[in-house]
ChimeraX commands (.cxc) that place a marker at each C-alpha (Angstrom):
marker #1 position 14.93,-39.69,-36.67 radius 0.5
marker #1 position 14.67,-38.47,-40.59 radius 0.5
marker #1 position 16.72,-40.46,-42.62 radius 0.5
marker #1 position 17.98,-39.24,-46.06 radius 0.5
marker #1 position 19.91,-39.22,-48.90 radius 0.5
marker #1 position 21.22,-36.16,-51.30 radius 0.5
marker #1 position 21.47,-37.44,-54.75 radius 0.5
marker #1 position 22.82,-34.13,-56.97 radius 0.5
marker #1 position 24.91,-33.99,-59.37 radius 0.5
marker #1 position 26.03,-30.47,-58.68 radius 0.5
marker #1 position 28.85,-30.53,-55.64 radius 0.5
marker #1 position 27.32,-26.76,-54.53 radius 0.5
marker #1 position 23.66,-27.64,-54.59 radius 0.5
marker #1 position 24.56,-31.07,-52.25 radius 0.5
marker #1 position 26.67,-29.41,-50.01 radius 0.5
marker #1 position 23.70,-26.74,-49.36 radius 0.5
marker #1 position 20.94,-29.03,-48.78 radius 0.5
marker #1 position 23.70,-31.41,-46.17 radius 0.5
marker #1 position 24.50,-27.93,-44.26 radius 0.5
marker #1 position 21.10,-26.69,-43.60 radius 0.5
marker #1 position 19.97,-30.30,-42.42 radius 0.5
marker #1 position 23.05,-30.56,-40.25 radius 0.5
marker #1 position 22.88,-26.92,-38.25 radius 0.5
marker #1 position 18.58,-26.78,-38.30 radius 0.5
marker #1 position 17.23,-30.23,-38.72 radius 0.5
marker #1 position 18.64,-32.35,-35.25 radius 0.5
marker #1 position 16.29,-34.64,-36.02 radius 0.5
marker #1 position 17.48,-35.72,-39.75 radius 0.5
marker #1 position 20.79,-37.58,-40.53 radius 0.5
marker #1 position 22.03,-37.34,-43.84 radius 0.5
marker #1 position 23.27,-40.87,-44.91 radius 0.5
marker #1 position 24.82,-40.17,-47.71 radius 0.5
marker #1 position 25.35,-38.35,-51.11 radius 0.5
marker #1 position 24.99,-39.45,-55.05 radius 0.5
marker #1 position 25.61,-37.96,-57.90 radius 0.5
marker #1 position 24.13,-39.74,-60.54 radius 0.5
marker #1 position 21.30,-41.68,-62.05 radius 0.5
marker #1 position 23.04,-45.17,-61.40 radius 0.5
marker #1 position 24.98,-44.38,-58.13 radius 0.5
marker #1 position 21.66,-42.36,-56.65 radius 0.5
marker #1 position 20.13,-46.34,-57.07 radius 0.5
marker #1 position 22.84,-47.97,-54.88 radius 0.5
marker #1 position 22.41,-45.24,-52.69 radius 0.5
marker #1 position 18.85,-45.87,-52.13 radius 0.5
marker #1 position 19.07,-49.50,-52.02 radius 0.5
marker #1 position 21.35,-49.52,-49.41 radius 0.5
marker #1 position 20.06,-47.53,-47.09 radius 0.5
marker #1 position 16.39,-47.52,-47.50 radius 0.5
marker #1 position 16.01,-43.46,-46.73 radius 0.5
marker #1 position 13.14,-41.85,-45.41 radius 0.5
marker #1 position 13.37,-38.84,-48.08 radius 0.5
marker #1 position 15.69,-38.69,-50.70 radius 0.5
marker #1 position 16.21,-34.96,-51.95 radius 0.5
marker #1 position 16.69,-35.49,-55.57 radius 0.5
marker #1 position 17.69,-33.63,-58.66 radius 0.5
marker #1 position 15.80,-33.70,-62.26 radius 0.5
marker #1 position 18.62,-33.66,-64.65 radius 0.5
marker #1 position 21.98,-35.60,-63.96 radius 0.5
marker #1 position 24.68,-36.62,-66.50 radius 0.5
marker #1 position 23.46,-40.32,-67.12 radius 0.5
marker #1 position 19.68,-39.71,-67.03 radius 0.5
marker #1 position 17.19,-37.74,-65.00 radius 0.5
marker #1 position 15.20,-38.22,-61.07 radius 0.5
marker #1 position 12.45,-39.95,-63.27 radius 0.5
marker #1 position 14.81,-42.55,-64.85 radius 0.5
marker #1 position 15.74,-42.78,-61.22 radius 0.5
marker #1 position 12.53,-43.84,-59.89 radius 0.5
marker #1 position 11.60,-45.73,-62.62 radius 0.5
marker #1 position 14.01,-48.10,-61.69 radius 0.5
marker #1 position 13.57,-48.60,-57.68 radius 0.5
marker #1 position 10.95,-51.41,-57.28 radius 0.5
marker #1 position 9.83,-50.58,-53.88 radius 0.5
marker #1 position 9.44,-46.71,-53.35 radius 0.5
marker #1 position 8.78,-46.73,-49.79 radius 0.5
marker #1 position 10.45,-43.42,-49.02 radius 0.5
marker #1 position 9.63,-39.64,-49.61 radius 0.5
marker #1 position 10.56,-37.71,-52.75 radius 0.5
marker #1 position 11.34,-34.20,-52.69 radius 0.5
marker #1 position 12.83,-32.66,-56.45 radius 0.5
marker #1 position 15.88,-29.81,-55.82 radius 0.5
marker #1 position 15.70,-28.71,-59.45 radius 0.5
marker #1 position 16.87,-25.48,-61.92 radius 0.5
marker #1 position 13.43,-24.23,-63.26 radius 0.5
marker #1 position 12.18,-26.60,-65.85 radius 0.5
marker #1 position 8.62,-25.47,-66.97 radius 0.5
marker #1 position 7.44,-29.21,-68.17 radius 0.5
marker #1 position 9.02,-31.19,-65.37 radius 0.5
marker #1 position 7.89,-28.66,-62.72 radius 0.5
marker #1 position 3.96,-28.88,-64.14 radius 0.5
marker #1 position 4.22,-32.66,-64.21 radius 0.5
marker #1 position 5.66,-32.81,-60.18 radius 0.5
marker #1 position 2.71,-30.23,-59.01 radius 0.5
marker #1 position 0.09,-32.79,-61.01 radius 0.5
marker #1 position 1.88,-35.30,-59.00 radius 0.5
marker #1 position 1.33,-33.44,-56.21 radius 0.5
marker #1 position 4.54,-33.77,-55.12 radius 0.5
marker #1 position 7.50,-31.77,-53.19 radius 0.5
marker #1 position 10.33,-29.72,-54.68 radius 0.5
marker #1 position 12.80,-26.89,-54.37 radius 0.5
marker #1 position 13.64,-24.66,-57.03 radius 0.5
marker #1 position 17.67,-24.06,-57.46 radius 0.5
marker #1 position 19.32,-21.59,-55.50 radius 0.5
marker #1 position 17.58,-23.48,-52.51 radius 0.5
marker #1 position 15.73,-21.35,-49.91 radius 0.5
marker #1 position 16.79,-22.60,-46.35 radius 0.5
marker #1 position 13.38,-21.47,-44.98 radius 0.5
marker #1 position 11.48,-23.55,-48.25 radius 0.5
marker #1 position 13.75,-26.76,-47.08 radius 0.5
marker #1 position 13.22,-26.38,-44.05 radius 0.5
marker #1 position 9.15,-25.85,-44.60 radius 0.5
marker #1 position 9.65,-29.10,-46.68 radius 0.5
marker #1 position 11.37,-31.10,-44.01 radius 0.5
marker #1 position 8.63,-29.72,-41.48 radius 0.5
marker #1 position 6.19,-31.43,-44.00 radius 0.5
marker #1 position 8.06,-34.54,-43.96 radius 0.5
marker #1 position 8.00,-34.64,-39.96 radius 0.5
marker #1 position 4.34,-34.00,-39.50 radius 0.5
marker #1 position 3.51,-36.72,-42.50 radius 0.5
marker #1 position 0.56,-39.32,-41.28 radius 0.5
marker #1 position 1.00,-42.89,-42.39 radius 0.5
marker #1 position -2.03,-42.04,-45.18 radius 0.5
marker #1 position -0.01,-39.04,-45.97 radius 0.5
marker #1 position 3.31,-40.51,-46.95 radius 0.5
marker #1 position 4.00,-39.98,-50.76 radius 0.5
marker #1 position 2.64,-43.56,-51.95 radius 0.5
marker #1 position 3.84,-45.53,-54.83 radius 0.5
marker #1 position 0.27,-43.97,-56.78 radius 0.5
marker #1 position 1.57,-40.94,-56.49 radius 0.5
marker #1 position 5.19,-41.57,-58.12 radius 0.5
marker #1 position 3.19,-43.40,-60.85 radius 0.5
marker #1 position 1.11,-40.23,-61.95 radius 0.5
marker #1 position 4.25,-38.64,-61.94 radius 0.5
marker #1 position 6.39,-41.08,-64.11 radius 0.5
marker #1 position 2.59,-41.25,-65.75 radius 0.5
marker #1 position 2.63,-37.36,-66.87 radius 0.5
marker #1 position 6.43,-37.51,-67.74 radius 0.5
marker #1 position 5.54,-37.11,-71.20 radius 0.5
marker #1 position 2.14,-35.97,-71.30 radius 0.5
marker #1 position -0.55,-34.57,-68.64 radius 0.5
marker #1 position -3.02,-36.65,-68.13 radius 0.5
marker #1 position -3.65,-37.41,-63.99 radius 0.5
marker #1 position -3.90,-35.54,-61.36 radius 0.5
marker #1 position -3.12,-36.16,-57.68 radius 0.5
marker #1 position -5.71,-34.61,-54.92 radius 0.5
marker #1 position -5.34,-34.55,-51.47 radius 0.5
marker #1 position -8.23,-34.71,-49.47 radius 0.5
marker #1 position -8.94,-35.35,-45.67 radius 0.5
marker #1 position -8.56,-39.36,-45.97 radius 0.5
marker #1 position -6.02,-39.04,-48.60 radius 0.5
marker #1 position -5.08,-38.43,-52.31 radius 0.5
marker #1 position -7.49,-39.53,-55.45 radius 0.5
marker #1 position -5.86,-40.39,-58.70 radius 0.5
marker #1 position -8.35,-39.18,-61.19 radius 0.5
marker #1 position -7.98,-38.69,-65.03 radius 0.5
marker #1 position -7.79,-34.52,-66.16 radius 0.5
marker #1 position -10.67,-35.31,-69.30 radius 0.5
marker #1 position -13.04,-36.78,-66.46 radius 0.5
marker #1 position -13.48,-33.53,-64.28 radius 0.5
marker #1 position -16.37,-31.72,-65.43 radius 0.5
marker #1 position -16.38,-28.64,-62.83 radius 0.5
marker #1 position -14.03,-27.94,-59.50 radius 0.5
marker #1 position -15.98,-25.00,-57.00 radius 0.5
marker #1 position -14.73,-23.02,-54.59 radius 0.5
marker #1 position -15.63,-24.14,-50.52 radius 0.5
marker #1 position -13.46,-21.38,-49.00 radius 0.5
marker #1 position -9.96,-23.07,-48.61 radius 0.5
marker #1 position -11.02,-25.90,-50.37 radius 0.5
marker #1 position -12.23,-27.11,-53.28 radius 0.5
marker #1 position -15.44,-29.71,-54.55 radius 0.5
marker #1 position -14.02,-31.47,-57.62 radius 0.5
marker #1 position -17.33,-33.23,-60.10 radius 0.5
marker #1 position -16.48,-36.06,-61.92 radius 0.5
marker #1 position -17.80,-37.33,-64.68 radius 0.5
marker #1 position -19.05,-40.30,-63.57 radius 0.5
marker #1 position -21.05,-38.21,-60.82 radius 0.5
marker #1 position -18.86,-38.59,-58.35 radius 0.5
marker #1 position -17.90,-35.77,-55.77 radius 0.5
marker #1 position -15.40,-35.34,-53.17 radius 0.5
marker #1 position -13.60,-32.21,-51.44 radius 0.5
marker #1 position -9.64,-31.57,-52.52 radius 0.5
marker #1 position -7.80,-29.58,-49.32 radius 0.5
marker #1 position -6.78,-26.72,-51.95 radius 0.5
marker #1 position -7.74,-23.38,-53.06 radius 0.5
marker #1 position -9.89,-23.30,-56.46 radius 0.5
marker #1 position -7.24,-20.96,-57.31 radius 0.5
marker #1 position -4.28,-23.26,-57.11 radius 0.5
marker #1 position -6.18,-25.36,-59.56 radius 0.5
marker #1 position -7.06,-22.59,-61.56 radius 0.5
marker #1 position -3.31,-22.27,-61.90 radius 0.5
marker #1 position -2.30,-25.84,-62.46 radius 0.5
marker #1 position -5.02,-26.52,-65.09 radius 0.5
marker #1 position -4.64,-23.32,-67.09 radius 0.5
marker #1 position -2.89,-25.14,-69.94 radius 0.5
marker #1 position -6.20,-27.98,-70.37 radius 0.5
marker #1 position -9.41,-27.28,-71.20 radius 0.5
marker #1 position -10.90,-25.27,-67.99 radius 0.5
marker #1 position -11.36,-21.49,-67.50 radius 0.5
marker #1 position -12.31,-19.82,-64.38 radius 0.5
marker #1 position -15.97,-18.38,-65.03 radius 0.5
marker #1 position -16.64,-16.91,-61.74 radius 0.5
marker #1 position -14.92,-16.58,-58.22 radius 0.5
marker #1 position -16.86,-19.85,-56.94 radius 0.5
marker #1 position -16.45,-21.71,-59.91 radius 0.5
marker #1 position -14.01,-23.52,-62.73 radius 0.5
marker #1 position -15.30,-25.35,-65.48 radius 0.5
marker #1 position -13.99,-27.69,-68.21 radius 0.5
marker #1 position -14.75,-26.52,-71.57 radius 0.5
marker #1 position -15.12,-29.96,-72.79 radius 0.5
marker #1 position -18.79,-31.05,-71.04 radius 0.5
marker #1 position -20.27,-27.26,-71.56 radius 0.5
marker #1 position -23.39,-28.03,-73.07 radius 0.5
marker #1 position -24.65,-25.04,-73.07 radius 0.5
marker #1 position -24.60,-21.09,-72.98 radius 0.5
marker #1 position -27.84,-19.25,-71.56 radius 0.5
marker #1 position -27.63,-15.39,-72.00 radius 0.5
marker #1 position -27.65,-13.18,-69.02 radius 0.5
marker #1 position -25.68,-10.03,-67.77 radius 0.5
marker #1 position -22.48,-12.97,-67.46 radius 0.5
marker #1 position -24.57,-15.76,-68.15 radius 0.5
marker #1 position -25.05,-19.10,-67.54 radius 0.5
marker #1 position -23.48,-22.45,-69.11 radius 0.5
marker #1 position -25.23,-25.66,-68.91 radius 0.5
marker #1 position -23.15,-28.60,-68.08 radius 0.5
marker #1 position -22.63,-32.17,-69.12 radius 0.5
marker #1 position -23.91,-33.44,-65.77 radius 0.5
marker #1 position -26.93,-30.76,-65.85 radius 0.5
marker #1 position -25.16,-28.89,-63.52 radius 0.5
marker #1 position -25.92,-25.01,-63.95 radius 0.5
marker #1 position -23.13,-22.76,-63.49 radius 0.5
marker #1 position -23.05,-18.98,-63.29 radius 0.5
marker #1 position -20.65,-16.85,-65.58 radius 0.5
marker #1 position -19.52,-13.27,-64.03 radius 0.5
marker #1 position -19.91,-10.67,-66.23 radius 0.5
marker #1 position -16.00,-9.59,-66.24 radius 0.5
marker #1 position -15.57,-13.29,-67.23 radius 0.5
marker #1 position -17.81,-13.85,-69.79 radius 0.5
marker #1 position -15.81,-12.47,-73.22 radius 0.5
marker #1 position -12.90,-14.95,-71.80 radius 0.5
marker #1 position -15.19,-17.91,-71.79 radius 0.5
marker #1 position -16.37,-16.79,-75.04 radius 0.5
marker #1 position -13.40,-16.57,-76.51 radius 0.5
marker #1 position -12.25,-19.59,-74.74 radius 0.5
marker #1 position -15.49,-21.81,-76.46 radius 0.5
marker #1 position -14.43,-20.49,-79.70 radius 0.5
marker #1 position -10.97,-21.46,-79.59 radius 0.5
marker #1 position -11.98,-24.95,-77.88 radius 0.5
marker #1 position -14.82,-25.66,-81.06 radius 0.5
marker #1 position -11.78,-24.69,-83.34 radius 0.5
marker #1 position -9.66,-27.59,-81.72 radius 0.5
marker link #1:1,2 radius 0.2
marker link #1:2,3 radius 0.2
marker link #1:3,4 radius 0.2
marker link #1:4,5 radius 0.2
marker link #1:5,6 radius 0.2
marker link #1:6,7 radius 0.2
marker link #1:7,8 radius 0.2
marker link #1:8,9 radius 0.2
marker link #1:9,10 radius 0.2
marker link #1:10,11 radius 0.2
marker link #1:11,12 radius 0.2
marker link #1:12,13 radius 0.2
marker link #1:13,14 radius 0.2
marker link #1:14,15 radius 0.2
marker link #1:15,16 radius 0.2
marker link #1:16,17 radius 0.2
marker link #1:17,18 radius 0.2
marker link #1:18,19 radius 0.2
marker link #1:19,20 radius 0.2
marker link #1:20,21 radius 0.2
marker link #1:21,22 radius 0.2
marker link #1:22,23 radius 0.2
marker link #1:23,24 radius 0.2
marker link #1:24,25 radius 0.2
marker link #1:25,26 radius 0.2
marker link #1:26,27 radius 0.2
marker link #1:27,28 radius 0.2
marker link #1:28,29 radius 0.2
marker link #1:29,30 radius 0.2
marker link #1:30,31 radius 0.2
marker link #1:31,32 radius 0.2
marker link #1:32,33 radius 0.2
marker link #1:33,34 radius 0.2
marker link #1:34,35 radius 0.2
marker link #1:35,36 radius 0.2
marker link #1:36,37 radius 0.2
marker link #1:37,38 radius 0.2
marker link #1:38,39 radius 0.2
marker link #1:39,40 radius 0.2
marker link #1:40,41 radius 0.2
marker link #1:41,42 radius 0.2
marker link #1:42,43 radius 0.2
marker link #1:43,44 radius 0.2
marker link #1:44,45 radius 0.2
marker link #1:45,46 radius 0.2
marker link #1:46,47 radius 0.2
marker link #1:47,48 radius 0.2
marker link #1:48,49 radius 0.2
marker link #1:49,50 radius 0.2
marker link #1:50,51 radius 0.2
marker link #1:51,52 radius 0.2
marker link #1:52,53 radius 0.2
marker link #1:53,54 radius 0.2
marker link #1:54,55 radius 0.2
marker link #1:55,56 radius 0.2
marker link #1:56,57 radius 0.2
marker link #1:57,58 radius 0.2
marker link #1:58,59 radius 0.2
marker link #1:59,60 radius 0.2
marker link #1:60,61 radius 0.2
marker link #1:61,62 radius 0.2
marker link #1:62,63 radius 0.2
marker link #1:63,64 radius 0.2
marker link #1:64,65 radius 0.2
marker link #1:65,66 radius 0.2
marker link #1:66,67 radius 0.2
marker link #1:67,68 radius 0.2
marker link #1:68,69 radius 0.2
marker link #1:69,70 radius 0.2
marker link #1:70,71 radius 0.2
marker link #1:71,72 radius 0.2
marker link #1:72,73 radius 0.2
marker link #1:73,74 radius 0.2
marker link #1:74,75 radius 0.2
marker link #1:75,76 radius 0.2
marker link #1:76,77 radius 0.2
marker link #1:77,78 radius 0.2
marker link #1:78,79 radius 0.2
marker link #1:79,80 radius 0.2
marker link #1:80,81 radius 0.2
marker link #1:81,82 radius 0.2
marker link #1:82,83 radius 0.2
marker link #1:83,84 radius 0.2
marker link #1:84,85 radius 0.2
marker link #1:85,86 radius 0.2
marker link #1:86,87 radius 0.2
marker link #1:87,88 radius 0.2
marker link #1:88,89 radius 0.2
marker link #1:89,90 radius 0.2
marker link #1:90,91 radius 0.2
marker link #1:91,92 radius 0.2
marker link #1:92,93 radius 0.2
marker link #1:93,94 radius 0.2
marker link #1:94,95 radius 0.2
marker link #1:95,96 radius 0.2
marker link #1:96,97 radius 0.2
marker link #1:97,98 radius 0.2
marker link #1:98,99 radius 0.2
marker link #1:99,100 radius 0.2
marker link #1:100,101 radius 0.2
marker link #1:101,102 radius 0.2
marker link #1:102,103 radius 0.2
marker link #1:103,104 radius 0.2
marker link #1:104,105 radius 0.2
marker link #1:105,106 radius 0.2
marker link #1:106,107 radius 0.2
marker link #1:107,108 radius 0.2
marker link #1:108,109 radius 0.2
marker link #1:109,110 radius 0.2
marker link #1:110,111 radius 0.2
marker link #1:111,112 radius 0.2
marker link #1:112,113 radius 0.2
marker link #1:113,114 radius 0.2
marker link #1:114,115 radius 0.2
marker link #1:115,116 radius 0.2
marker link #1:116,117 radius 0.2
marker link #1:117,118 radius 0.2
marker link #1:118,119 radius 0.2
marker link #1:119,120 radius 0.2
marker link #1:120,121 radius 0.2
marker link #1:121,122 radius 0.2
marker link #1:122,123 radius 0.2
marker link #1:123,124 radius 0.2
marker link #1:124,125 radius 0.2
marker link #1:125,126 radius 0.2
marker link #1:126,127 radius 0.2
marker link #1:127,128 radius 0.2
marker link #1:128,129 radius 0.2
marker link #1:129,130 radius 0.2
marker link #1:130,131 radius 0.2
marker link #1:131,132 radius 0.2
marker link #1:132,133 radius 0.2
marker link #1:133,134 radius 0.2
marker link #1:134,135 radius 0.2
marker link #1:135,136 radius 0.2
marker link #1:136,137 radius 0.2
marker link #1:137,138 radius 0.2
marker link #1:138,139 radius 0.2
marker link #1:139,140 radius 0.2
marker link #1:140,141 radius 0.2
marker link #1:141,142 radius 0.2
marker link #1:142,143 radius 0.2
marker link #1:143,144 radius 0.2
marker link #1:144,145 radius 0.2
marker link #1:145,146 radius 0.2
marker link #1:146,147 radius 0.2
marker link #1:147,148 radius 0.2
marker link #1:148,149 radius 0.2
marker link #1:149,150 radius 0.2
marker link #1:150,151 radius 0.2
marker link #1:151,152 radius 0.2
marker link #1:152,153 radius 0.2
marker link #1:153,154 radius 0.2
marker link #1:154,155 radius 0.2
marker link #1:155,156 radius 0.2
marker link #1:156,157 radius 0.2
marker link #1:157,158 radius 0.2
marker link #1:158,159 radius 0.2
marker link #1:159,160 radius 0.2
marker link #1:160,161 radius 0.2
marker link #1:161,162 radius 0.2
marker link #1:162,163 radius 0.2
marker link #1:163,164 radius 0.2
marker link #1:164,165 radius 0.2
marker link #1:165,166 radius 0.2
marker link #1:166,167 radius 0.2
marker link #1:167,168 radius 0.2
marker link #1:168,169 radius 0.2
marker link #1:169,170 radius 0.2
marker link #1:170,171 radius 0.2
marker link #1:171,172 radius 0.2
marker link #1:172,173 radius 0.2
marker link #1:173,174 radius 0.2
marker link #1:174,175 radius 0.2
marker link #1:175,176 radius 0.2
marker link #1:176,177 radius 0.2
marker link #1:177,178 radius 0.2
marker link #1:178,179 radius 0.2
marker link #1:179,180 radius 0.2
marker link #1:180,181 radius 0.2
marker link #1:181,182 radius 0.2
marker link #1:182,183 radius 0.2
marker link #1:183,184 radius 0.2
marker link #1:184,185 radius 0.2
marker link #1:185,186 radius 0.2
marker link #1:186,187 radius 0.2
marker link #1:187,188 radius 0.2
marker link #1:188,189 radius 0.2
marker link #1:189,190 radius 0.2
marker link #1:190,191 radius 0.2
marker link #1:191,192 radius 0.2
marker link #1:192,193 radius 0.2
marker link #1:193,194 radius 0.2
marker link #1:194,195 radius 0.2
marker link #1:195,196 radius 0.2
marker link #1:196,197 radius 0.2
marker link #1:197,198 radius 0.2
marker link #1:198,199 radius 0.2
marker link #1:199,200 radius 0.2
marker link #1:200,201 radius 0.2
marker link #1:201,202 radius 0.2
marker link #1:202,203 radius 0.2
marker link #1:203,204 radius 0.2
marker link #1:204,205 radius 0.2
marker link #1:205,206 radius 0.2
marker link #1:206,207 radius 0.2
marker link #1:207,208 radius 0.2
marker link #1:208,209 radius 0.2
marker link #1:209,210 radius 0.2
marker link #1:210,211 radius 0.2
marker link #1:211,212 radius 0.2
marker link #1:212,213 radius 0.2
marker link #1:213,214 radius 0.2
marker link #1:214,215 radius 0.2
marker link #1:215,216 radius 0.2
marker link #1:216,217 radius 0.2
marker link #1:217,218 radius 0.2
marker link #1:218,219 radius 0.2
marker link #1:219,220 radius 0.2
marker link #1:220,221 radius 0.2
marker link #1:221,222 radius 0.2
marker link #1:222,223 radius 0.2
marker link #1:223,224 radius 0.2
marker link #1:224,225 radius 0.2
marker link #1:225,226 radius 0.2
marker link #1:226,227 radius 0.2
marker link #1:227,228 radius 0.2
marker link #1:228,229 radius 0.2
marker link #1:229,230 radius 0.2
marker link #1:230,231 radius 0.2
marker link #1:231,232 radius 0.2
marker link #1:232,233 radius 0.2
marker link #1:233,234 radius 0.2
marker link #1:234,235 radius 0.2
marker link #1:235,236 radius 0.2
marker link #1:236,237 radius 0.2
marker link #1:237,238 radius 0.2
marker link #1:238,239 radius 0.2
marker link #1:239,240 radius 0.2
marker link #1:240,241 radius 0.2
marker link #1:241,242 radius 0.2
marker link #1:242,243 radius 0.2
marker link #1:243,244 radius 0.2
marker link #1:244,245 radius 0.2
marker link #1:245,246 radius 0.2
marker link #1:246,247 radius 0.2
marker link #1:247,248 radius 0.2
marker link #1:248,249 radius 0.2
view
């Protein structure tokens, strides 16, 4: 059995998320409801939830404040927020769950299926709330799942992420290497406001440890860790331009 906790402070949005656990999810109970910063905190306290669906912005504070002040996060976040481009970036960094306002049934109920099938080394740990609360103000970890489970790493020490079909090698710059269980275009996506550029299908690069530019029909940048990485031709006035704007900085 799921155990969890609404904490909203918009009556419609609560009573949505309590109805589609109660007639499609047998297996969750919903505990109870908050609708606050302060009263979301008793709420959690007392009944130690396994998930507590939780809203960004409330009247006395916001789902950060929130966490900030629980001292042992031992249950599962998932955000039910309005679209709010900064907080949204800094949950996906996180790599954590949420639902964008009007709530999909079929995306809560994909998120409580997540919940359910959660390994012990899969359940959101207390690392991953502090790269959130971390990036609250400004980006600078990111989460990444891999088979054994998430690395904490710091955005200015990636060098290069490649494409492995579904998944995706991430190069450090302290030469380390490891495989992330997500598509080099998801990262593309998430990073697109940093310093990297995607210079090829196989391949995204951070501008800041290109050492490098070798002429070709796309050519070829030389990287930091003497890594060699090809440019497609339909790429290469973007990474141009990119390098230009990046020496500018």
């Amino acid at each position: 059995m799921i155990r969890a906790v609404i904490i909203d402070d918009e009556p419609e949005s609560r009573t949505v998320v309590s109805n589609i656990l109660t007639n499609f999810c047998k297996d969750v109970t919903v505990l109870g409801e908050a609708t606050d910063v302060a009263s979301g905190i008793q709420i959690i306290e007392a009944y130690r939830p396994d998930v507590v669906f939780l809203d960004i912005e409330m009247p006395d504070g916001n789902g950060f404040e929130l966490l900030e002040n629980i001292s042992d996060i031992s249950f599962h976040v998932i955000f039910v927020t309005a679209f709010e481009q900064y907080a949204i970036r800094a949950i996906k960094f996180s790599a954590i769950d949420y639902l964008l306002k009007p709530i999909d049934p079929q995306q809560l109920l994909g998120a409580v299926e997540k919940v359910r099938n959660l390994s012990p080394r899969k359940i959101q740990s207390p690392e991953r709330i502090s790269t959130l609360l971390n990036n609250k103000q400004k980006i600078t970890r990111i989460a990444l799942p891999t088979l054994s489970g998430y690395f904490f790493v710091k955005i200015r020490e990636i060098v290069r992420c490649e494409a492995d079909d579904n998944y995706t090698y991430f190069f450090m710059n302290s030469g380390g290497k490891f495989l992330v269980t997500r598509t080099l275009k998801e990262y593309e996506l998430l990073l697109s406001g940093e310093s990297f550029v995607r210079v090829h299908q196989s391949h995204l690069i951070n501008l800041d440890f290109v050492v490098r530019y070798i002429k070709g029909e796309g050519g070829t940048v030389v990287m930091d860790d003497g890594s060699e990485v090809e440019i497609s031709r339909r790429k290469r006035e973007l990474f141009l331009k990119r390098m230009l704007l990046q020496k500018d900085q």
